[in-house]
C-alpha positions in Angstrom: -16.1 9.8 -8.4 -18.2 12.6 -6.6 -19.3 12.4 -2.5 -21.5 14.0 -0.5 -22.0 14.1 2.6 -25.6 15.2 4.6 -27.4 14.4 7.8 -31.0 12.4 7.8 -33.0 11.6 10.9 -29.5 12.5 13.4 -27.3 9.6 11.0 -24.8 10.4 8.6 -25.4 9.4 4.8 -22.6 9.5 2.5 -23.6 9.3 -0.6 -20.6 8.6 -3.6 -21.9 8.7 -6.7 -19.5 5.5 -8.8 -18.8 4.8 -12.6 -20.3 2.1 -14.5 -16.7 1.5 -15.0 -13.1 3.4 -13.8 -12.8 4.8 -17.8 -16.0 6.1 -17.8 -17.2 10.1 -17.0 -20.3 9.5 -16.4 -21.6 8.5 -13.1 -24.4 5.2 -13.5 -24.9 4.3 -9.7 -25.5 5.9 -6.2 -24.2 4.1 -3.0 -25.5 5.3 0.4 -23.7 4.8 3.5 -25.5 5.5 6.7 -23.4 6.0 9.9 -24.7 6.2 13.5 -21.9 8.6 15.0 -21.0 11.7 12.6 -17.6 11.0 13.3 -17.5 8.2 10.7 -18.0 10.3 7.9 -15.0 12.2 8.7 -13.4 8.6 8.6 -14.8 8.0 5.7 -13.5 11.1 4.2 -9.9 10.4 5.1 -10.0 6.5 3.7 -11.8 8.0 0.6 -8.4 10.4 0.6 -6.3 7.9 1.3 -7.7 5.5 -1.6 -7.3 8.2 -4.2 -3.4 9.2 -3.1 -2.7 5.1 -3.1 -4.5 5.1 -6.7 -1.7 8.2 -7.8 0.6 6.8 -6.1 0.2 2.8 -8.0 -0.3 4.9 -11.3 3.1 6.2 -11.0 4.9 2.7 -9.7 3.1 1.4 -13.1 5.8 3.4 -15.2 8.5 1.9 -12.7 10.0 -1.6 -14.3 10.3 -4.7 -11.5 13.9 -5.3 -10.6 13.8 -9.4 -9.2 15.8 -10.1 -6.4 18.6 -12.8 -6.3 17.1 -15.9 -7.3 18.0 -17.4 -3.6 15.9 -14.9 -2.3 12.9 -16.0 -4.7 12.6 -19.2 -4.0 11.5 -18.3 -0.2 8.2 -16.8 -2.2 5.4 -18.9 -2.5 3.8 -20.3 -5.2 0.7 -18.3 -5.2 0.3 -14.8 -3.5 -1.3 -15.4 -0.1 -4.2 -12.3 0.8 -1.1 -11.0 2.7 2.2 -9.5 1.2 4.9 -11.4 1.8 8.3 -9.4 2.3 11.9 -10.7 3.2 15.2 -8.9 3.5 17.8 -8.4 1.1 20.6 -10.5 2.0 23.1 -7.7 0.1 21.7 -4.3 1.5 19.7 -3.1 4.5 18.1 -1.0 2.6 16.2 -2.6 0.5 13.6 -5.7 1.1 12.1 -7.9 -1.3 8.1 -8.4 -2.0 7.5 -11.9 -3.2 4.7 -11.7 -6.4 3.5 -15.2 -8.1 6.6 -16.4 -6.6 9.0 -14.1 -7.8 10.8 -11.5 -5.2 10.8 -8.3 -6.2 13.3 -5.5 -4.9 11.9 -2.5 -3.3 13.8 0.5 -1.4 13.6 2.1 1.8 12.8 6.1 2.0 16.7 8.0 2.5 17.9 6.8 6.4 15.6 3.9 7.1 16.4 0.6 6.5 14.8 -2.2 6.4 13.9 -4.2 9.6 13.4 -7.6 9.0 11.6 -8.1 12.3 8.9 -5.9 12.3 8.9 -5.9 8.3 8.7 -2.5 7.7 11.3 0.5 6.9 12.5 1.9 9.9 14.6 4.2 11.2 18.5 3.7 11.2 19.3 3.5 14.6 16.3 1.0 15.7 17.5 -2.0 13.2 19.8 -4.4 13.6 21.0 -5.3 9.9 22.7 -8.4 11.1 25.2 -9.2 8.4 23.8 -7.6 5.4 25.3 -4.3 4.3 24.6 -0.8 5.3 25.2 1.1 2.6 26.1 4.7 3.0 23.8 7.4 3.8 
């Protein structure tokens, strides 16, 4: 995928030029974006950014095997994957969290001294979670 970005009567076009399909070299179509402010194309320079680090990033969790979580814990997944995530704690360490896929929870880790906060699901830092009853492991 190539961009470019260029001014036309005081807008902002972006123009990204896409593959007829993500295997192929060769670029088949042309999609213009106009923008009133120039700011935006700066936005749309840093989501373009953050779309290709995401894309490495899935490429390498592709080589990483699913680990389920303890089948309690998957049966609080749904059936079918609503358009949001769906994450729950892990009953045996703070650490780590649980993403429910086609109704199977899958466990995940926390980056080294967060744990996960079941509240806000996210990983947060140590000293603003409350682990309840589940583990802490050592850090």
């Amino acid at each position: 995928m190539t961009s470019n970005v260029s001014k036309q009567d005081g807008c902002c076009k972006w123009d990204v030029l896409l593959p007829d399909n993500l295997g192929s070299n060769s670029p088949k179509k042309i999609m213009k974006i106009y923008f009133v402010h120039p700011e935006m194309s700066r936005i749309l320079a840093a989501i373009l950014l953050t779309s290709m680090l995401c894309a490495v990033c899935w490429a390498r969790r592709a080589d990483v095997s699913l680990i389920p979580c303890d089948p309690e814990v998957s049966k609080q997944c749904p059936a079918q994957d609503p358009p949001t995530p769906v994450y729950l704690a892990d009953p045996s360490d703070c650490s780590k969290f649980c993403e429910c896929s086609g109704g199977t929870a899958y466990s995940e880790s926390c980056q080294p001294q967060t744990l996960w906060d079941d509240g806000l699901n996210i990983c947060n830092w140590a000293s603003m979670v409350d682990c309840g009853d589940r583990p802490i492991p050592p850090m």
